[in-house]
C-alpha positions in Angstrom: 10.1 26.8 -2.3 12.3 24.2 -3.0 11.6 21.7 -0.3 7.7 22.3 -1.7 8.9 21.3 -5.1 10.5 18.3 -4.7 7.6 16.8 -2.4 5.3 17.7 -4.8 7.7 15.8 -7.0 8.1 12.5 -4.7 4.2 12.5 -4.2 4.1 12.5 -8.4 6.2 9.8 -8.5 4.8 7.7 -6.0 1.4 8.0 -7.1 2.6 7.1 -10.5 4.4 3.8 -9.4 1.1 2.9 -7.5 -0.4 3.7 -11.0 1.4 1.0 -12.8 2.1 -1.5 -9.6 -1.5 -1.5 -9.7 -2.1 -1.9 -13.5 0.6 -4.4 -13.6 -0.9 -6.6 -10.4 -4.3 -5.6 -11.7 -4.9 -5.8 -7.8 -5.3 -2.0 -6.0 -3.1 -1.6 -3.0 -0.8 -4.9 -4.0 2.6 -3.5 -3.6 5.8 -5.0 -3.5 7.1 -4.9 0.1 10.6 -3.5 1.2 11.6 -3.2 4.9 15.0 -1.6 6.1 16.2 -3.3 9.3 18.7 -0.4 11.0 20.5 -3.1 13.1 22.3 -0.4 15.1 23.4 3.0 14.6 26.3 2.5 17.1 29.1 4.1 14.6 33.0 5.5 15.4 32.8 7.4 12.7 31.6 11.0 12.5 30.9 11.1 8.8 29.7 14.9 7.8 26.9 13.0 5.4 25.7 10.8 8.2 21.6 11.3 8.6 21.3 9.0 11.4 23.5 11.4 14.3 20.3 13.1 14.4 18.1 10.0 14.7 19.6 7.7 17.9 18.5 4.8 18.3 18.0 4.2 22.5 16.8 0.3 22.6 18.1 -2.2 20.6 16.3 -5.2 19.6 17.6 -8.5 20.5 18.4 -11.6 17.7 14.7 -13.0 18.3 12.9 -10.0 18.3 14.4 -9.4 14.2 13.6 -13.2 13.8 10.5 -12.5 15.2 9.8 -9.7 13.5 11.3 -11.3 10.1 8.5 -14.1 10.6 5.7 -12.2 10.1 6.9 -10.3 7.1 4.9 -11.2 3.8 6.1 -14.0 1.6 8.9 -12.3 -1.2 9.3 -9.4 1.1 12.7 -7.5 0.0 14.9 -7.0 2.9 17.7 -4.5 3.5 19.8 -4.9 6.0 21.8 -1.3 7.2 23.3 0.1 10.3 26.8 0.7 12.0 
């Protein structure tokens, strides 16, 4: 019941920051765009907290496939860059 709740929760809350994105933009579907680049997951650690044991990553994109990749990304796209 309490998984139910809080997706009921995050689907409120992203349909009310659609809501004002779009009142704000005054243009439907104009988001702001954010992409997370996991550069690796490759890690000594063995954190208890860590999410991404249970999500490996087998191939690893090279420098010009991000570059690549970065290229085509919308202009004032917010970028995070994570992994390790």
């Amino acid at each position: 019941m309490a998984k139910l709740k809080i997706k009921n929760k995050q689907e409120e809350l992203h349909t009310k920051h659609e809501e004002l994105t779009n009142k704000i933009y005054k243009t439907p579907g104009m988001l702001p765009s954010r992409y997370v680049y996991i550069l690796t997951n490759k890690c000594n650690l063995n954190c208890s907290f860590c999410f991404m044991k249970k999500h490996t990553i087998k191939d690893s994109m090279t420098a010009e496939d991000w570059i690549n990749l970065t290229n085509q990304l919308p202009d004032y796209a917010k970028v995070t860059l994570t992994g390790g």
